[in-house]
MIDOSE-1310 file (N, C-alpha, C; in nm, 2 decimals, decimal comma, always signed):
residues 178
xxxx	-1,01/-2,82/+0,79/-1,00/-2,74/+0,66/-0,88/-2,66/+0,67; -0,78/-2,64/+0,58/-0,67/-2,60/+0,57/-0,74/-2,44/+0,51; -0,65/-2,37/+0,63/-0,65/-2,19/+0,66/-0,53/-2,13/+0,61; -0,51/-2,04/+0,52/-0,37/-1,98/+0,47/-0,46/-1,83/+0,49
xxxx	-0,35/-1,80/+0,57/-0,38/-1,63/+0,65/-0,23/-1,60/+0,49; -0,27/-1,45/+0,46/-0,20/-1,36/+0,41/-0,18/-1,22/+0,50; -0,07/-1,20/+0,54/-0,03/-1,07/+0,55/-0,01/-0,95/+0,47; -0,09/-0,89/+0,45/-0,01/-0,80/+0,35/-0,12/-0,76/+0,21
xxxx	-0,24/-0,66/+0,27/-0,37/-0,65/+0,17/-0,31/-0,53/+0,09; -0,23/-0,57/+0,00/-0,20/-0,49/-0,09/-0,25/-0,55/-0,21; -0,19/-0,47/-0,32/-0,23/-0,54/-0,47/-0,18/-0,69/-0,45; -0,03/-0,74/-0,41/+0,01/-0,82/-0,42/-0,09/-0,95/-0,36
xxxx	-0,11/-0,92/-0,22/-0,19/-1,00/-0,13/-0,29/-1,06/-0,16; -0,40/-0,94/-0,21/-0,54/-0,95/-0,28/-0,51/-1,06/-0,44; -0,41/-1,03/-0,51/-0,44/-1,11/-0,61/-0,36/-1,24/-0,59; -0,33/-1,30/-0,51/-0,27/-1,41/-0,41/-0,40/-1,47/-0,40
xxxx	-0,49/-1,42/-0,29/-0,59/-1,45/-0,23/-0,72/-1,50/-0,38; -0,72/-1,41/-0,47/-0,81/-1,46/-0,62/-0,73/-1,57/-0,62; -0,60/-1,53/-0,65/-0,56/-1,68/-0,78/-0,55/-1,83/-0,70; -0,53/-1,82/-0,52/-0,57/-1,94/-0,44/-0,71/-2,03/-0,54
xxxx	-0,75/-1,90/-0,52/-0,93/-1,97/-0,55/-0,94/-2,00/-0,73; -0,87/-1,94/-0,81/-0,89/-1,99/-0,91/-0,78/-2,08/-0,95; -0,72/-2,11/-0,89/-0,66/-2,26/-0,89/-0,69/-2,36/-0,83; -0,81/-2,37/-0,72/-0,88/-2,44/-0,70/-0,88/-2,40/-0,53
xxxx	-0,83/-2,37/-0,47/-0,83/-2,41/-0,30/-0,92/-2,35/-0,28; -1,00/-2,47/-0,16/-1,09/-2,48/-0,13/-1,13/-2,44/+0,01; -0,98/-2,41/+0,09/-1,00/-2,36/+0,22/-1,01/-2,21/+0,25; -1,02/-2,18/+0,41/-1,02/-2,05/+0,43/-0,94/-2,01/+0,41
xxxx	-0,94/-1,85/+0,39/-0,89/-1,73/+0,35/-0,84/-1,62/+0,42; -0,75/-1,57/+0,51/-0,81/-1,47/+0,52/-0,72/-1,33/+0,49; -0,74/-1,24/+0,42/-0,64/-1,14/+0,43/-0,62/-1,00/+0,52; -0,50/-1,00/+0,53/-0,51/-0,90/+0,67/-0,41/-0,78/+0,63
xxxx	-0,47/-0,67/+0,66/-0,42/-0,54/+0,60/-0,42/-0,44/+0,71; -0,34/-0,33/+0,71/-0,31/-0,24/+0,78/-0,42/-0,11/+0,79; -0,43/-0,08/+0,67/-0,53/+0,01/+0,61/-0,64/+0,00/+0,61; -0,74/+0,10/+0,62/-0,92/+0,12/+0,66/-0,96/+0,03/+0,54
xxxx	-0,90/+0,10/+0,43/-0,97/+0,02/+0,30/-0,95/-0,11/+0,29; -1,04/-0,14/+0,16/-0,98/-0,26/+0,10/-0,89/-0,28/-0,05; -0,83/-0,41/-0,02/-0,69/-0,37/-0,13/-0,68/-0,29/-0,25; -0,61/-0,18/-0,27/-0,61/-0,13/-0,38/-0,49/-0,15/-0,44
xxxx	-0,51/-0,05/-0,59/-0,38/-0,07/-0,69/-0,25/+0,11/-0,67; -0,19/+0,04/-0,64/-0,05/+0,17/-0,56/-0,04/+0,27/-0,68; +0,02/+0,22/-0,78/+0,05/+0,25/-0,89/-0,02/+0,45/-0,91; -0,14/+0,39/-0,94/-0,22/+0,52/-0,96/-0,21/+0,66/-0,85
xxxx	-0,17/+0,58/-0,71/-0,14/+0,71/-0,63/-0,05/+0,85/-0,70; +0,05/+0,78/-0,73/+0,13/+0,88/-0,80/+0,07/+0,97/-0,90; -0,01/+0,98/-0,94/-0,10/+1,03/-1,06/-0,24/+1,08/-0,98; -0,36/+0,98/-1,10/-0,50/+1,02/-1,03/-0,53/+1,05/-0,91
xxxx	-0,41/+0,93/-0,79/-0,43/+0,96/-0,66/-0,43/+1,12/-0,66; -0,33/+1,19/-0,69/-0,32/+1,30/-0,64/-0,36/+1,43/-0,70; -0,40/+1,39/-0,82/-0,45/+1,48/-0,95/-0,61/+1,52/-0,91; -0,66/+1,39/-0,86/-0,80/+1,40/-0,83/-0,84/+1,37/-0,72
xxxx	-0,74/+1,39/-0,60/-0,78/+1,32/-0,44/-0,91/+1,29/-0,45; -0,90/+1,15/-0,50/-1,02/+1,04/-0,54/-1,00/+0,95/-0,44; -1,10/+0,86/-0,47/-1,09/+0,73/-0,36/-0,95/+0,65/-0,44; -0,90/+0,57/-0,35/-0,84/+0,44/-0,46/-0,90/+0,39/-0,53
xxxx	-0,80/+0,29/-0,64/-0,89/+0,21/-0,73/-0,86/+0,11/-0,70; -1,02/+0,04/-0,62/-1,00/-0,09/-0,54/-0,99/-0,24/-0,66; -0,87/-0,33/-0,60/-0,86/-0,44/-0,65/-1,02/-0,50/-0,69; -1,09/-0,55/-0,59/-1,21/-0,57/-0,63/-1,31/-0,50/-0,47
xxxx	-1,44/-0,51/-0,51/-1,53/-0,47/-0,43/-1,57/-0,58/-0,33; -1,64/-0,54/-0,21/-1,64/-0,64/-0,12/-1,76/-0,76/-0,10; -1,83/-0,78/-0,22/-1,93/-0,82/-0,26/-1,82/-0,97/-0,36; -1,69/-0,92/-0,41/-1,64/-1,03/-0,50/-1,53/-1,07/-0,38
xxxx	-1,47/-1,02/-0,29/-1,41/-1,11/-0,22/-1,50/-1,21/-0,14; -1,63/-1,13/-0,07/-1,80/-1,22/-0,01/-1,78/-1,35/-0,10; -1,82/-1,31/-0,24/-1,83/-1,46/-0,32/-1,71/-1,54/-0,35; -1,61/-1,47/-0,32/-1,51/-1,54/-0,32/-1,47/-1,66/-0,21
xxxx	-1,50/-1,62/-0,11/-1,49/-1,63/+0,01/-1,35/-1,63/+0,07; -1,34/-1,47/+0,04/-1,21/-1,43/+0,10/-1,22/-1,32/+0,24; -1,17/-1,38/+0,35/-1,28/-1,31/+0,48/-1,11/-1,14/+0,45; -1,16/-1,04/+0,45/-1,08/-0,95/+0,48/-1,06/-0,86/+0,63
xxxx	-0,94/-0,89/+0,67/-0,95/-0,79/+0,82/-0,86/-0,69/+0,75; -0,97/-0,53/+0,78/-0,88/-0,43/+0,72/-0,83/-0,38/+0,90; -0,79/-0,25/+0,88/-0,74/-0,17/+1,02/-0,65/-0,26/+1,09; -0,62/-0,37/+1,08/-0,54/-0,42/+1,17/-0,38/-0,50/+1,08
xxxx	-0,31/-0,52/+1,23/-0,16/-0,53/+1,18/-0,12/-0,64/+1,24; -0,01/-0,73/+1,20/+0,03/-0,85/+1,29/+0,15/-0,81/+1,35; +0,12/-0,83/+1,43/+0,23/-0,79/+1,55/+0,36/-0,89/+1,62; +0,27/-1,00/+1,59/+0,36/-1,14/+1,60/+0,37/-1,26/+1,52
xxxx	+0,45/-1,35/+1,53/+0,42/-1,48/+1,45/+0,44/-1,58/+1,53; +0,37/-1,66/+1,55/+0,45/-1,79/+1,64/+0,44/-1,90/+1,54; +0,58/-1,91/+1,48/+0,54/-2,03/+1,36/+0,54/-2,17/+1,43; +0,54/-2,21/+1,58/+0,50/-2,31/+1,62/+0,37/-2,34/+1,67
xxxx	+0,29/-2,25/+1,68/+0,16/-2,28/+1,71/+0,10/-2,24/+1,58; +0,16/-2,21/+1,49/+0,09/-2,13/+1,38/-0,02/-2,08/+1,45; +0,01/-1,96/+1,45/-0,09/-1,85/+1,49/-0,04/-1,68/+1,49; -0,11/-1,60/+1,47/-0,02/-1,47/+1,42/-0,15/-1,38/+1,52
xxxx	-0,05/-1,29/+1,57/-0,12/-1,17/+1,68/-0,10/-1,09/+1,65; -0,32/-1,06/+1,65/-0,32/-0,89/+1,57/-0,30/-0,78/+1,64; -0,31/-0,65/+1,60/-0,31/-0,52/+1,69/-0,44/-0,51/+1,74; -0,57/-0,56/+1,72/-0,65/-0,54/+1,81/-0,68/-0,65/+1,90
xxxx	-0,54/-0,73/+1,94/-0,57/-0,78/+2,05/-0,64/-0,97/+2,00; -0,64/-0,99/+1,90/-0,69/-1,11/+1,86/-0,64/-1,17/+1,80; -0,63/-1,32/+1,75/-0,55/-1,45/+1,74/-0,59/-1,50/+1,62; -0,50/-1,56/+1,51/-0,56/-1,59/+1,39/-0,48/-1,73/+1,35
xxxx	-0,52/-1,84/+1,36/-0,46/-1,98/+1,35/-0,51/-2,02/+1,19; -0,36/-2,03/+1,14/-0,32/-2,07/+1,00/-0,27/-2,19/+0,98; -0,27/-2,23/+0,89/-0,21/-2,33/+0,81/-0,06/-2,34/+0,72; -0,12/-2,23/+0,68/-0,03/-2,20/+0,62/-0,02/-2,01/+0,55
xxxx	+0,10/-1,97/+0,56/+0,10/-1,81/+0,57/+0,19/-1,78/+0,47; +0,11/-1,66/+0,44/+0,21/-1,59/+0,31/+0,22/-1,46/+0,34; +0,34/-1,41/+0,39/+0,38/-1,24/+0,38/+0,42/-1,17/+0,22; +0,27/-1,06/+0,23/+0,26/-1,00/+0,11/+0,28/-0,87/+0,19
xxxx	+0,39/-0,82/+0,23/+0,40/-0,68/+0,29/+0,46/-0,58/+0,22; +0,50/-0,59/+0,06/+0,56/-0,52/+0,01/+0,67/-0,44/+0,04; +0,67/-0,31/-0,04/+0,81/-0,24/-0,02/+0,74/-0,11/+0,08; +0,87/-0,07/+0,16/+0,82/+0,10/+0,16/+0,96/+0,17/+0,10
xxxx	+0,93/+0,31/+0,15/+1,00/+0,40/+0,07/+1,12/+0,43/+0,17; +1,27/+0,45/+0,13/+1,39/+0,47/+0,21/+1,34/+0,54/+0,29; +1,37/+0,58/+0,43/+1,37/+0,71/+0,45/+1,52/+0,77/+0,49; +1,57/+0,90/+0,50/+1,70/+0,96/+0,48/+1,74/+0,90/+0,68
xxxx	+1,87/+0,90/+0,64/+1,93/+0,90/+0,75/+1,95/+0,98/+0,83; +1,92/+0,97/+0,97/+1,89/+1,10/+1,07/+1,82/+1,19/+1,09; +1,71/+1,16/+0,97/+1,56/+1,23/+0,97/+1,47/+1,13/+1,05; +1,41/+1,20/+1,14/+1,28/+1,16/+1,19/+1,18/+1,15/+1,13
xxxx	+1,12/+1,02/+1,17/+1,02/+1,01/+1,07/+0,95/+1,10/+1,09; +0,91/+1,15/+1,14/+0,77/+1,26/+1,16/+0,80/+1,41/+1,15; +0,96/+1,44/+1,03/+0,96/+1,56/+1,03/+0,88/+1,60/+0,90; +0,79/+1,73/+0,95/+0,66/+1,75/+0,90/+0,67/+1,82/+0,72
xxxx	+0,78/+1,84/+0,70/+0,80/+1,89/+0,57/+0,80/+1,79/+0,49; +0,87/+1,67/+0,50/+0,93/+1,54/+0,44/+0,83/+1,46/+0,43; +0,76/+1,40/+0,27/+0,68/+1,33/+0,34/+0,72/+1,18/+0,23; +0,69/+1,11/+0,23/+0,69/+0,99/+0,17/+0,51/+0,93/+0,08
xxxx	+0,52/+0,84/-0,01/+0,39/+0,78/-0,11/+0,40/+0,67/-0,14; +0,34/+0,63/-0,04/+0,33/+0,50/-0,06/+0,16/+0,42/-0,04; +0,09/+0,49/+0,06/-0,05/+0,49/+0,07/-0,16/+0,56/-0,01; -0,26/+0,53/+0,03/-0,35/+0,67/-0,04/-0,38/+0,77/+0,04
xxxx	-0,32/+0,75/+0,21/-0,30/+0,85/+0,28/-0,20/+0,93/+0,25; -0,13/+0,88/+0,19/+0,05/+0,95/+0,20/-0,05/+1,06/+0,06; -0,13/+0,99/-0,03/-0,16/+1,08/-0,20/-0,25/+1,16/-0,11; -0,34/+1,15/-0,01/-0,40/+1,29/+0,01/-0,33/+1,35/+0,12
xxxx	-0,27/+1,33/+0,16/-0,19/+1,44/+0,24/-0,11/+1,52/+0,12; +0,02/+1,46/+0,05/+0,05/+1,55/-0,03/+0,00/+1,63/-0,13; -0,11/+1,58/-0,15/-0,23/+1,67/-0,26/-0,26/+1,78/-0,18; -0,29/+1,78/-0,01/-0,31/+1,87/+0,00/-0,22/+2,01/+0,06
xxxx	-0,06/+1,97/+0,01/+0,02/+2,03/-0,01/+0,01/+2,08/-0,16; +0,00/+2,00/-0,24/+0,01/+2,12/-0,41/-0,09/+2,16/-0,43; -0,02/+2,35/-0,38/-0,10/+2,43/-0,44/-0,04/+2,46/-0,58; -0,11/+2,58/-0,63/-0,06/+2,69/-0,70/+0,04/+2,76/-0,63
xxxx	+0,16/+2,74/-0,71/+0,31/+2,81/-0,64/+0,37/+2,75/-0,50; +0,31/+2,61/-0,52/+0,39/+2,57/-0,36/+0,51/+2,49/-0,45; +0,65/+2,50/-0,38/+0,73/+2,42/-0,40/+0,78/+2,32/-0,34; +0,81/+2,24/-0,41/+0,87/+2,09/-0,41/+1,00/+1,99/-0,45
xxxx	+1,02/+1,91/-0,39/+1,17/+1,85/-0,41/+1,13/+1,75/-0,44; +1,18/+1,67/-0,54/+1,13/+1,51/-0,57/+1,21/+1,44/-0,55; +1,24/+1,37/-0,46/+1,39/+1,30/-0,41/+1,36/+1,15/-0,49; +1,41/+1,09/-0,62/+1,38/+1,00/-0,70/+1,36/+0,99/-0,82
xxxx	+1,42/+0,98/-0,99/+1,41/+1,02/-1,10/+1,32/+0,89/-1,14; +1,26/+0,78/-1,03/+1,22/+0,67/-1,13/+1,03/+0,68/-1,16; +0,97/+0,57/-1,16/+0,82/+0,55/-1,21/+0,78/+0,64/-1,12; +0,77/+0,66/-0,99/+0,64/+0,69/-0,93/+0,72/+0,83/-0,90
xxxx	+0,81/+0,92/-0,89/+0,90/+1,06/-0,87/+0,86/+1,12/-0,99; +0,84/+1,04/-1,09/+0,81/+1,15/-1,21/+0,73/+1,15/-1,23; +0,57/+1,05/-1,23/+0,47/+1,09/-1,19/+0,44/+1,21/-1,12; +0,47/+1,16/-0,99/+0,46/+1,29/-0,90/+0,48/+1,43/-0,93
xxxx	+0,62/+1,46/-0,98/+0,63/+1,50/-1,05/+0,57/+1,65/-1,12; +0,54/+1,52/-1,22/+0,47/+1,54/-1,33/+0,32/+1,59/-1,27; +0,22/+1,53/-1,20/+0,14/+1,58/-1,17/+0,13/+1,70/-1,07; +0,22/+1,71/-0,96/+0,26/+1,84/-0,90/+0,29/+1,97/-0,98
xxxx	+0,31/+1,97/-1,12/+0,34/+2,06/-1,23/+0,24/+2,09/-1,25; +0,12/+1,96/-1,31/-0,02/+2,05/-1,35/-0,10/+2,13/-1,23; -0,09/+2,07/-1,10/-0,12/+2,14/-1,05/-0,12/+2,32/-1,03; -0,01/+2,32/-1,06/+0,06/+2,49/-1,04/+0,20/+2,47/-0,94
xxxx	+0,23/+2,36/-0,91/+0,36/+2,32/-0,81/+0,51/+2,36/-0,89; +0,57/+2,44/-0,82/+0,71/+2,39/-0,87/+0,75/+2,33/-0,85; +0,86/+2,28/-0,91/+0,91/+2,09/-0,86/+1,07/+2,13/-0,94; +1,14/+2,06/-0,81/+1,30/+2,03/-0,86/+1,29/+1,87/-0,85
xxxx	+1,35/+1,82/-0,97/+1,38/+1,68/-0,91/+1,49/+1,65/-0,88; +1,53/+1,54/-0,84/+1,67/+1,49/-0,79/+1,66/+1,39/-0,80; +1,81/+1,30/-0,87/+1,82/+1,19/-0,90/+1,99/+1,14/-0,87; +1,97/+1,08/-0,77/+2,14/+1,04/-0,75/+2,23/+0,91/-0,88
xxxx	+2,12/+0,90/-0,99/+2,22/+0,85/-1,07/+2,23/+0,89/-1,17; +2,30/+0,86/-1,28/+2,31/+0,97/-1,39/+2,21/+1,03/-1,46; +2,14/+0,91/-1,48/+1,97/+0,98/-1,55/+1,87/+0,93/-1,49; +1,75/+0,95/-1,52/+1,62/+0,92/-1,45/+1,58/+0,79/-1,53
xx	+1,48/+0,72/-1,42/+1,40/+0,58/-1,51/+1,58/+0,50/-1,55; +1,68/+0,53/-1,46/+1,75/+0,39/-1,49/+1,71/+0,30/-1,39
């Protein structure tokens, strides 16, 4: 039976893994994600995420991937590829033989040159870890720099305001949302 492993349980990945099945394939599944959860939709971090440090809003529940029969490995990461044995090696140490593979790993966010990643003021949104950590920076009267005039900076933003945040933003091209 032909196996198509997905890298990458993001929005993108997860609705890969549906439309396999509703276009008919008949084989295994499996999708493999970094994160505790299961796939969610990014989008909202910038907003609800952080307006209401809520859960995510999951693609589907794990009752419709079950019927789907889409096997999900969350917490783990592929660490290798051997596209001659087709086989991909996870972080916890275990082996996953495919057929055929699709990297759904999306984007992340620049980070500045010469900054370490782990300097503790700076932070980047790209998870729903990244929305509750920063959430639990906006207070009332905390200030903030929004380094980005596009969708998800003005969000931010924007909801760092209702909070009680001040917010400067910054946009290196002429106007914002070009």
């Amino acid at each position: 039976m032909t196996h198509i492993a997905i890298i990458g349980a993001g929005e993108c990945g997860a609705r890969a893994a549906f439309a396999l099945r509703e276009k008919g394939f008949g084989g295994e599944i499996t999708l493999i994600g970094a994160e505790p959860h299961l796939p969610y939709e990014r989008p909202p971090l910038s907003k609800d995420g952080l307006a209401q440090a809520s859960l995510p809003k999951f693609i589907a529940g794990t009752a419709r991937y079950e019927e789907a029969r889409i096997a999900v490995l969350t917490g783990v990461t592929a660490e290798s590829i051997d596209r001659v044995h087709k086989a991909v090696r996870l972080s916890d140490g275990e082996s996953l033989d495919y057929d055929r593979l699709l990297l759904a790993t999306g984007a992340r966010p620049r980070a500045f040159p010469r900054v370490p990643e782990n300097a503790g003021r700076i932070r980047t949104l790209r998870t729903h870890a990244d929305a509750l950590a920063i959430r639990g920076a906006l207070t009332p009267g905390a200030r903030l720099a929004v380094i980005g005039g596009g969708f998800i900076g003005l969000e931010l933003a924007a909801t760092a305001r209702k909070l009680g945040a001040e917010v400067v933003l910054v946009e290196g091209l002429p106007r914002v949302l070009s």
